[in-house]
N, C-alpha and C positions, 0 to 999 in steps of 0.2 A: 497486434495493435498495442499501443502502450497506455496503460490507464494511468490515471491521476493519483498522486501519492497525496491524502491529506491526513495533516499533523497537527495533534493542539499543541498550542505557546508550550506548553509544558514540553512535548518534546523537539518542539523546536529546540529550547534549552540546553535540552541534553545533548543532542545534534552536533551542538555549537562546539562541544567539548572532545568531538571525535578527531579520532589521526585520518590520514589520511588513507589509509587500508580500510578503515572502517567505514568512511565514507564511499570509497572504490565499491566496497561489498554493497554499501546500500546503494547503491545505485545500478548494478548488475540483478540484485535480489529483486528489486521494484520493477524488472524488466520481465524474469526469470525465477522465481523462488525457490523450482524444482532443479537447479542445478546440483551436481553431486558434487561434496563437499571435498573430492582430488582436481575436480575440473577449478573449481573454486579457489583451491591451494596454487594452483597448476598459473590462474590469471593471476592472484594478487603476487606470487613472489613468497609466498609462506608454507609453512608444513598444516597439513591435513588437521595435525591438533592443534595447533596455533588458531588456525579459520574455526574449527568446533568450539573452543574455546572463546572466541571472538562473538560469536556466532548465538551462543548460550546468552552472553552478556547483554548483546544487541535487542534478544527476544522480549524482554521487560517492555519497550518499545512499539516490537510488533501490535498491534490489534487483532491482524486474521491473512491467513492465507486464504487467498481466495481464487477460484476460476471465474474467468471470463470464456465465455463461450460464443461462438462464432452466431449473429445473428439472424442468418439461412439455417441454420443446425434447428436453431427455436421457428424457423416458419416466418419471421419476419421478414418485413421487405425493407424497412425503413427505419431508421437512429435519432433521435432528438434529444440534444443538451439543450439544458437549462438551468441555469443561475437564481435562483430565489433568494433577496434577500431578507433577513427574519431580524425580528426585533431582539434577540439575543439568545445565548449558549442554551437556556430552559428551550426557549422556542425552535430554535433550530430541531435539538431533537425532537422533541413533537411530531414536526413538519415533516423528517427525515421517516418518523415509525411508520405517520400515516400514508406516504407517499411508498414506502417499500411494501405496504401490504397490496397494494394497488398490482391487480394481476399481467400490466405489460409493462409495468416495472421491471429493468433487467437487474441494474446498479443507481445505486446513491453515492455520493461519494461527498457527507459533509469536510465543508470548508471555512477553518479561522483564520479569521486578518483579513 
């Protein structure tokens, strides 16, 4: 299943500034993180150090590699999204801390814009 990539303005910004290989990678990354960096060279058309090198620069970026785990694995039966909206960036996170300590909490995934 493919989760949601969210980005502040800030690296929206940056985003805006990429070629098109580094775009290619982000969006294979956001699918797949653990891909090995020959299968990675192998899709975009570039060499192994070109993508590492790429790849390095991109990570300022990153926030977190993360797993998503299969929701029968945790014993649950049932998924619910939910959209809250928050009176701004201070509030959001608040909302985001107090909602992730909450124990059938799986993922948060704050959203700007």
């Amino acid at each position: 299943m493919i989760q949601p990539i969210s980005l502040s303005p800030r690296q929206l910004k940056r985003l805006s500034h990429l070629d098109e290989v580094d775009k290619k990678y982000w969006r294979i990354s956001s699918v797949d993180s653990r891909i090995p960096i020959r299968e990675l060279a192998r899709r975009l058309g570039n060499s192994p150090a070109t993508i590492s090198r790429r790849i390095k620069r991109l990570e300022k970026m990153i926030k977190a590699y993360v797993s998503v785990i299969e929701d029968e694995a945790l014993g649950k039966g049932s998924r619910a999204v939910l959209m809250v909206r928050t009176g701004g960036e201070s509030d959001q996170h608040t909302i985001a801390e107090e909602v992730t300590s909450m124990p059938d909490v799986c993922n948060v995934f704050p959203h700007h814009g």
